[in-house]
C-alpha positions in Angstrom: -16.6 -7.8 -35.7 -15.8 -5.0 -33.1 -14.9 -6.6 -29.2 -17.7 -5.9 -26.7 -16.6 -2.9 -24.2 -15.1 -3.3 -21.2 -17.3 -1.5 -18.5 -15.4 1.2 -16.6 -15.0 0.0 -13.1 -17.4 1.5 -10.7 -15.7 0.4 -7.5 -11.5 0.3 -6.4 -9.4 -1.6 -4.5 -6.6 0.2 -3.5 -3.5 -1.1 -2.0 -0.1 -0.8 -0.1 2.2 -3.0 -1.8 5.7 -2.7 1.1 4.7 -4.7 3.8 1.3 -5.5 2.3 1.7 -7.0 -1.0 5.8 -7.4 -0.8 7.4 -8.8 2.6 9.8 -5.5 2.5 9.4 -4.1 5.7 12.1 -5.4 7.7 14.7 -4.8 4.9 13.7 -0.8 4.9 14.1 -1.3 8.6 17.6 -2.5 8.5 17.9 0.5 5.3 17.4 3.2 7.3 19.1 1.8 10.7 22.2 1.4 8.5 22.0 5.0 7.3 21.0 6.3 10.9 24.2 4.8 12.2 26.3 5.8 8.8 25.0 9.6 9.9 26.3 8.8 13.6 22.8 7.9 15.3 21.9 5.2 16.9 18.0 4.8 16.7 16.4 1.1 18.1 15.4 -1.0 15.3 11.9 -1.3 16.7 11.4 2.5 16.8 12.3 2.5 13.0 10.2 -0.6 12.5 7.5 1.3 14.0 7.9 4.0 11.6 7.8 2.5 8.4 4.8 3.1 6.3 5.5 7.2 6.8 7.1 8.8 4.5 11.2 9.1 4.5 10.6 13.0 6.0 8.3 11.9 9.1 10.2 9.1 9.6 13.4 10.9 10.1 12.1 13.2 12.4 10.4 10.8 14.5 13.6 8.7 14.6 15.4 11.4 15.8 12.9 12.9 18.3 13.8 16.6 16.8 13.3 18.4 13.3 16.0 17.7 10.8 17.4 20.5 9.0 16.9 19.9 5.1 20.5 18.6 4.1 20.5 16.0 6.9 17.3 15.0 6.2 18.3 14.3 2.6 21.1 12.5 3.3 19.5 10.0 5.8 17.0 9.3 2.6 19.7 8.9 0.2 21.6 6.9 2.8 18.4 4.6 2.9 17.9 4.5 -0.8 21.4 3.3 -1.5 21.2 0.5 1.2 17.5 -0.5 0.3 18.8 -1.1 -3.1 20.8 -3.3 -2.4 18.4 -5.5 -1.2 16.2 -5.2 -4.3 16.8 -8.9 -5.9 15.7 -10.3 -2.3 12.4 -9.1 -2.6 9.7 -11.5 -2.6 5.7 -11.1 -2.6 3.8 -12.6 0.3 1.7 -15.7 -0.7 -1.4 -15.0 -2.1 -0.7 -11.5 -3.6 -0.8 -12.0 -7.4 -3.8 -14.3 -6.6 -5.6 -11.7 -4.4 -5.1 -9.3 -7.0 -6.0 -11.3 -9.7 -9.6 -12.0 -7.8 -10.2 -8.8 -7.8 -9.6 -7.6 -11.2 -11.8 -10.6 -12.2 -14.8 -9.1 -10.1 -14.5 -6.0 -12.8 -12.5 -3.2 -9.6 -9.8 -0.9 -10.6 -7.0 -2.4 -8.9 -4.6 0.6 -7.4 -1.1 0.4 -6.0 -1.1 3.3 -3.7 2.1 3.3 -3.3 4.7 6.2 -1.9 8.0 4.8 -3.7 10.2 6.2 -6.0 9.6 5.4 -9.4 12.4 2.9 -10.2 11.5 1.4 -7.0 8.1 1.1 -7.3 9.0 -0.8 -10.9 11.4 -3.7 -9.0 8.4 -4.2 -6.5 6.0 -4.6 -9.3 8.5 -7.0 -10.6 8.6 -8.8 -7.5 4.6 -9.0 -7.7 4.4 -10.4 -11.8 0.5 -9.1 -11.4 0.6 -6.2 -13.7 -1.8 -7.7 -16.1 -4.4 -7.3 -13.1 -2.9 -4.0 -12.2 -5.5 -1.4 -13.3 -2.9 1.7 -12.1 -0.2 2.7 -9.6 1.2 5.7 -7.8 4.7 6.5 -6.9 6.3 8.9 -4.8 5.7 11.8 -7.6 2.3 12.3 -6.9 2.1 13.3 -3.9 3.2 16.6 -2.2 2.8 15.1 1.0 4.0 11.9 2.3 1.6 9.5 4.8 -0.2 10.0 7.4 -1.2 12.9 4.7 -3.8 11.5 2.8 -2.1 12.8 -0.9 -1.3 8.9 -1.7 -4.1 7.9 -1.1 -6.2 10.7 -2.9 -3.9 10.3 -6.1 -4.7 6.3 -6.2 -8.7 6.8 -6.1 -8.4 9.7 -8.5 -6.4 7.4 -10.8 -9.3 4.7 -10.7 -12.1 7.5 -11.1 -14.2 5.6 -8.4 -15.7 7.3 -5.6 -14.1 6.6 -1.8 -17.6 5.1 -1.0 -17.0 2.7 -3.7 -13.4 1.9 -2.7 -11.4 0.1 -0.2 -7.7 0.0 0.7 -6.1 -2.9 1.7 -2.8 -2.0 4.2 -0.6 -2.9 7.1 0.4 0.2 8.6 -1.1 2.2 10.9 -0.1 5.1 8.7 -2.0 3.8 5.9 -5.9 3.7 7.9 -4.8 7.2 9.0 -4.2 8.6 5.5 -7.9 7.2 5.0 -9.6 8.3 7.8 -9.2 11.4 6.2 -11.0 10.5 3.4 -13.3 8.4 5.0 -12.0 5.0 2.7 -12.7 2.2 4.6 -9.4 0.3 5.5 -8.6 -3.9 5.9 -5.7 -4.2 8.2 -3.3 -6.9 7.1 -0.5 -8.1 10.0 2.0 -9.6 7.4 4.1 -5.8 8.0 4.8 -6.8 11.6 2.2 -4.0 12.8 -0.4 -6.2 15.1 -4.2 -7.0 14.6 -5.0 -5.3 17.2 -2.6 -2.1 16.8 -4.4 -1.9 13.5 -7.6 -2.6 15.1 -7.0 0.4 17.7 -6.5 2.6 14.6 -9.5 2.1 13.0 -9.2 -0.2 10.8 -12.6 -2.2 9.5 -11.7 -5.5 9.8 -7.6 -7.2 10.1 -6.0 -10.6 9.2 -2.4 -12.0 9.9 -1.8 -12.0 6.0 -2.6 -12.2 2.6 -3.5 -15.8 2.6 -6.2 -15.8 5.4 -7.9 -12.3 3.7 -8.2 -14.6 0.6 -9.4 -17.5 2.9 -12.0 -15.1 4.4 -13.1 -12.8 0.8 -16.5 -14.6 1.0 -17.6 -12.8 4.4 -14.9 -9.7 4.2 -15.9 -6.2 3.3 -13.1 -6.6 0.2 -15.8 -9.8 -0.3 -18.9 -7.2 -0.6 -17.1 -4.2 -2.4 -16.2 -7.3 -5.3 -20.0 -8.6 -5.4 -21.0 -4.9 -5.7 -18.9 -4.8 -8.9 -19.3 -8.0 -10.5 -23.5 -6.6 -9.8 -22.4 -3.4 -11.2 -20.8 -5.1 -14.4 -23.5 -7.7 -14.7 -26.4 -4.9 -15.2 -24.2 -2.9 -17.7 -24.4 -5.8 -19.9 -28.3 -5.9 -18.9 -28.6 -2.9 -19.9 -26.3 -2.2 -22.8 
C-alpha cells in the first residue's frame, strides 16, 4: 500500500541562522577585529558588532570608512575566515531553536535557512542546530551575487521553498536582514538574541521583535509566525479535504 502524499508547502519560514538561530555573533565580531588588527587597523569592536549581518564586502568597507581595493578586501575575509574557524566547536544554538523549527515544520511550512555562509560553514552551524530533519532547504554564500542589505539571500531562500513572499516570513536579528526584505516586501520578526536592540529592529521596520528565541516560542499563539503556521496547517488540512 502506497504512503499518502505529502502536500507541497504553500507558506515559508525563512530564517537567519548567525545570531538568530546560533549565538555566533560576537565570535565573528572578535573574527574580523582580529583580522582588522592582523591587517594593521584598529576598528572599535562595537562598530564591527554593528556590522555583522552584511556581507564580508560591506562590512569591510564600512569598517574602514573608505573603499577597499580587491586584494585587501580579500585578505581581511580570509583573515576572518581563518579566525572564525577556530571558534567553530564553540558554537552553540540559542534555546528554543531546534524546538522553534521543529513547530514549524509540524504546521506543514517549508522551513529555509537563508543564510550568507560559506558552504562548509554553513554545514558546522547546521551541526550546531541538529534540526535538519525539520530543515526543508538552505542557502549559502554561493547563491547569491550580492551579499545583504541586497536582497539575493533572501530571494534565493523563497525561490528554494517555491512559496510566494506573501506567504512567507523571515525570522532575523539584524537590521541588515528586514532591509534585504523590505525589498521584497517579506514581512520580518525581529529577534534581539544578536545584540541588535528591539527597538533598533523596530526602527527598521520590522513587524513585531522579541529578546530571543524562547519568548517568540512563548508568544507563537498571538505572533504573525503564529498566523503564517495556522494558515498552513488550514492550507494542509483542506488538501486532504479535498484530495
Amino acid at each position: 500500500m502506497s504512503e499518502p502524499m505529502v502536500p507541497t508547502p504553500t507558506h515559508a519560514v525563512l530564517f537567519d541562522v548567525d545570531g538568530t538561530l546560533v549565538d555566533s555573533t560576537y565570535l565573528h565580531t572578535v573574527a574580523w577585529w582580529l583580522a582588522f588588527r592582523k591587517a594593521g587597523h584598529t576598528v572599535p569592536q562595537s562598530t564591527i558588532h554593528r556590522s555583522i549581518g552584511m556581507g564580508g564586502d560591506k562590512l569591510v568597507a564600512r569598517a574602514l570608512g573608505r573603499d577597499v581595493p580587491t586584494d585587501e578586501e580579500q585578505e581581511l575575509k580570509d583573515g576572518h575566515d581563518a579566525i572564525f574557524s577556530t571558534f567553530w566547536p564553540h558554537l552553540v544554538r540559542f534555546d528554543g531553536a531546534r524546538e522553534l523549527l521543529e513547530r514549524c515544520h509540524a504546521s506543514g511550512v517549508a522551513v529555509v535557512l537563508a543564510s550568507s555562509a560559506k558552504q562548509q560553514e554553513l554545514d558546522v552551524l547546521r551541526r550546531a542546530l541538529d534540526a535538519d530533519a525539520w530543515i526543508t532547504a538552505a542557502t549559502s554564500s554561493s547563491d547569491a551575487e550580492q551579499s545583504k542589505p541586497a536582497p539575493d539571500i533572501v530571494e534565493a531562500a523563497l525561490a528554494s521553498a517555491g512559496v510566494s513572499a506573501d506567504h512567507a516570513v523571515f525570522v532575523g536579528d539584524a537590521v541588515w536582514d528586514v532591509q534585504a526584505c523590505a525589498r521584497l516586501s517579506i514581512p520580518v520578526i525581529g529577534v534581539a538574541c544578536g545584540g541588535t536592540s528591539e527597538a533598533e529592529l523596530q526602527a527598521a521596520g520590522a513587524l513585531e521583535t522579541h529578546p530571543g528565541i524562547p519568548e517568540l516560542l512563548d508568544a507563537l499563539a498571538t505572533s504573525a509566525l503564529g498566523c503564517l503556521l495556522s494558515e498552513a496547517r488550514a492550507a494542509r488540512a483542506g488538501h486532504r479535504d479535498g484530495a
